[in-house]
C-alpha positions in Angstrom: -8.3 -1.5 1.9 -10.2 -1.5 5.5 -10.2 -5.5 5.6 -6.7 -5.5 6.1 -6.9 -4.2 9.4 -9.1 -6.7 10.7 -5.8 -9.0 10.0 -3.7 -6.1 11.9 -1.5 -5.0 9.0 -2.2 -1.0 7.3 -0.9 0.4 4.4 1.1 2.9 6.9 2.4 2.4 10.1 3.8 5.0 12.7 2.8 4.1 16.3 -0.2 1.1 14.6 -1.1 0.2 11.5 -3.2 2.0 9.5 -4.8 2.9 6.1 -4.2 6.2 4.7 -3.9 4.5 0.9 -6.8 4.0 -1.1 -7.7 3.1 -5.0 -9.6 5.6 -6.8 -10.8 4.6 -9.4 -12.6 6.1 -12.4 -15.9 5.8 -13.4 -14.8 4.9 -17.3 -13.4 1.6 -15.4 -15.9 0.2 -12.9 -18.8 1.0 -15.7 -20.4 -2.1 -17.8 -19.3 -0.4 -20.9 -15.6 -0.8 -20.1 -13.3 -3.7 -21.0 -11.3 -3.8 -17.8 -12.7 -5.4 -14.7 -11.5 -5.0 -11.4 -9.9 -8.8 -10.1 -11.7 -9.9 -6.9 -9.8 -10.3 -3.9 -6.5 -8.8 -5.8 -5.5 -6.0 -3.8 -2.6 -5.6 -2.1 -0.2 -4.0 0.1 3.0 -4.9 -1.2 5.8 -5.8 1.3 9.3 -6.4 -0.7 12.3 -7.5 1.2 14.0 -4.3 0.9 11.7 -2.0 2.3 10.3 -3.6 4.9 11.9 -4.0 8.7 11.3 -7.2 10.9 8.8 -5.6 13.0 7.2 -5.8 9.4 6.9 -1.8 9.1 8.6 0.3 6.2 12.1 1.0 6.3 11.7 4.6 6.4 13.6 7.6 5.0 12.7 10.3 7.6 14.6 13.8 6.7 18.1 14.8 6.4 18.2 16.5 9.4 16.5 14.3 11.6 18.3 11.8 14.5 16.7 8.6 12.7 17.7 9.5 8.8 18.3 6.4 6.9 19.5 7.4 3.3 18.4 3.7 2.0 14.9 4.2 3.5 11.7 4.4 1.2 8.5 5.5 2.7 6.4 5.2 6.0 4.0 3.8 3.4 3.4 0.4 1.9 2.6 0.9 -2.1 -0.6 -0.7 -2.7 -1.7 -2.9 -6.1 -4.8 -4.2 -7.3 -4.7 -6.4 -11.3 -6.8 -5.6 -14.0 -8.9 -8.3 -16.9 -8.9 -7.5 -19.9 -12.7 -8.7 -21.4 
């Protein structure tokens, strides 16, 4: 995830981008004895129309009680994706 922020973008963003969001992954995958492989250069930080503002930040939920709620918000976090090959 930390190449992303050579390009300025984060999986989270409050005052800057950042990345907060990481894979783990288990060892059961990554091993040579498992018939999954990680894609190359398949991760992602997925920015859909919806929940994303034009200053290309999250369109964020905040709490009930605060000045800024916004009852259609999602997150102050991107969700992140990465594929999968079958062998």
């Amino acid at each position: 995830m930390w190449p992303f922020l050579k390009d300025g973008d984060g999986t989270h963003h409050y005052e800057k981008p950042e990345v907060l969001d990481q894979f783990m992954v288990s060892k059961g995958i990554i091993n040579e004895k498992s018939v999954f492989r990680i894609i190359p250069d398949s991760c992602r930080i997925e920015k859909f129309e919806e929940n994303t503002k034009n200053n290309n930040k999250p369109v964020r939920f905040s709490r009930p009680s605060a000045k800024d709620y916004n009852p259609k918000g999602f997150s102050d976090h991107f969700p992140i994706s990465v594929k999968l090959s079958l062998l």
